[in-house]
N, C-alpha and C positions, 0 to 999 in steps of 0.2 A: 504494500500500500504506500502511496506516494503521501509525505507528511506535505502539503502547500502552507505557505506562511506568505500571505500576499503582502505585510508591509516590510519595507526595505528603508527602515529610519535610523534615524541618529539626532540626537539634538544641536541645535545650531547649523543646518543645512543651510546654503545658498535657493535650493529649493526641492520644496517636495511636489511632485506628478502625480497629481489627487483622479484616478480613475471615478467613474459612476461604483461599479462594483466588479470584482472580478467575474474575468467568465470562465463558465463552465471549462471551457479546452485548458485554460489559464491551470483552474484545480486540478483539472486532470491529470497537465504534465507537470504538475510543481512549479511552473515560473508564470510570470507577470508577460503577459503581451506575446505569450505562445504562438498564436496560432499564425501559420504561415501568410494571412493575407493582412497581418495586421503591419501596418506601417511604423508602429514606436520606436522601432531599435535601427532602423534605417534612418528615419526623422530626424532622431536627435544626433548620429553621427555627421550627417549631410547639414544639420545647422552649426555644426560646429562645438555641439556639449560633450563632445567626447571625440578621441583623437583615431579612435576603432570603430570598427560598428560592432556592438556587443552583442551575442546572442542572447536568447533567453536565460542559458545555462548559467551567464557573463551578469547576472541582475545587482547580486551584492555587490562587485565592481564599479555600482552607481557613486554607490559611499565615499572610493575615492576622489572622486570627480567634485562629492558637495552636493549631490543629489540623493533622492528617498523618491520610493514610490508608495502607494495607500491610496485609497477607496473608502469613497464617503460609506459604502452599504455591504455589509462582508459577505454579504450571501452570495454565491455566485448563480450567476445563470447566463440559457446561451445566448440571449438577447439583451440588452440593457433595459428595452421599454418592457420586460418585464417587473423593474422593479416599481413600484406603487409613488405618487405623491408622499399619500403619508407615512409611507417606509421610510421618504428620505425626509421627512419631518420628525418622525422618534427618532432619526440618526444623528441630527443636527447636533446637537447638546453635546454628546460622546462622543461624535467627530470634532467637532468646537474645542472640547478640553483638550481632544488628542495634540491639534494643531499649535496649543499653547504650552501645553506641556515640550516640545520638538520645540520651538521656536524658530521655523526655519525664517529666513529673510524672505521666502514670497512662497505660495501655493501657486500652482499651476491647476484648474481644474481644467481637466480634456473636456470639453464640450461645454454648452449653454447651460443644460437640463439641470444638475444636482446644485450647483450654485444658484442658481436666480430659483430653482424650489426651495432654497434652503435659506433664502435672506426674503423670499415672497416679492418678486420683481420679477414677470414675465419677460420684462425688456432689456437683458443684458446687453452688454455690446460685446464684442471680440475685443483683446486685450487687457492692458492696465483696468480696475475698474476702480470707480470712488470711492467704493468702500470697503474697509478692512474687512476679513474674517479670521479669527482667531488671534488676534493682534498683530497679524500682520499683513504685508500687500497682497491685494491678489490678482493673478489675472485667471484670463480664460482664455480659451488655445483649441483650434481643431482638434477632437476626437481621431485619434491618427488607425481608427478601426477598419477594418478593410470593409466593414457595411457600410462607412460614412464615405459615400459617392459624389458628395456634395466638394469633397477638398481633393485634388489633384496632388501627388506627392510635389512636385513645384511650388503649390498652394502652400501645402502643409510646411514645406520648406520656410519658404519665404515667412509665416506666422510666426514658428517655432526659432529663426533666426533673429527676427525684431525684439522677441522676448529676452534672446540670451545678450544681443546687444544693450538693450535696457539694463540688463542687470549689472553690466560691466561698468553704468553710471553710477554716482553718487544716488543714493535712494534720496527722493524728494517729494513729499506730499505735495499732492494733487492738488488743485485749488477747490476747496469746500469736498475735499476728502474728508469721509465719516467714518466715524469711528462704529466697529461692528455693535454697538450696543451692551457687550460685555466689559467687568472691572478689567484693565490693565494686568495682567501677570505680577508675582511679585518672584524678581528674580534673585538669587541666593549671591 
């Protein structure tokens, strides 16, 4: 039996690559972004987060780099629109503390959906967004799933490039950037 442990953290990351939830193929072979048509580990080489293109096998090797992976919803399934509204509203909370306790300097959520269900704003944008979640910045980033038909690996390039370029600047609050509604961490 294959033990799966979908999150790949460490505290104080440059950033963690917040999935919806793993999928099925994900648990089945033990790693994050298994499945052969999915684009993450190609993505992030071709934008420049990593100096290899890592396999699945290659996940904990994120840590070097200053990256984590994790999923707002641990259940795995083989669709994502499997997982419910309210799923990813009991998740919020426990995903929230996970993110504060890690403190990485920004979340990356892949896709619209579990961010903008999880702060109740149907209208995200793509990238940077105003407001923190879990005290720190966030953006949002194509879903680099080989079902998302929507971003061309060029697409998904070019997003996933702007982001790591961003991150190489000084971090600088947004104008009338909010704050996620939770206390500030208290750090040791």
């Amino acid at each position: 039996m294959i033990k799966y442990q979908p999150d790949i953290l460490a505290r104080g990351l440059d950033v963690i690559f917040c999935g919806l939830n793993p999928a099925a193929s994900a648990a089945r072979a033990g790693h994050n972004f298994s499945n052969r048509s999915n684009r993450f580990w190609v993505v992030l080489h071709l934008a420049g987060f990593t100096d290899v293109r890592l396999e699945p096998e290659d996940e904990r090797r994120l840590l070097e780099y200053g990256y984590g992976i994790t999923a707002i919803v641990r259940r795995p399934t083989k669709r994502a629109a499997e997982v419910s509204t309210e799923e990813f509203g009991r998740a919020r909370r426990g995903f929230e503390m996970k993110m504060r306790h890690y403190s990485p300097r920004s979340i990356a959520f892949l896709g619209k959906r579990g961010f903008s269900t999880m702060i109740g704003r149907p209208d995200v944008d793509w990238g940077r967004q105003s407001t923190r979640f879990g005290g720190t910045m966030a953006w949002v980033l194509p879903n680099p799933s080989g079902l998302n038909r929507s971003f061309s690996l060029e697409a998904l390039v070019r997003a996933y490039s702007e982001f790591r370029l961003a991150l190489a600047q000084p971090a600088v609050p947004l104008k009338g950037e909010a704050s996620d509604g939770f206390p500030a961490p208290e750090r040791a």
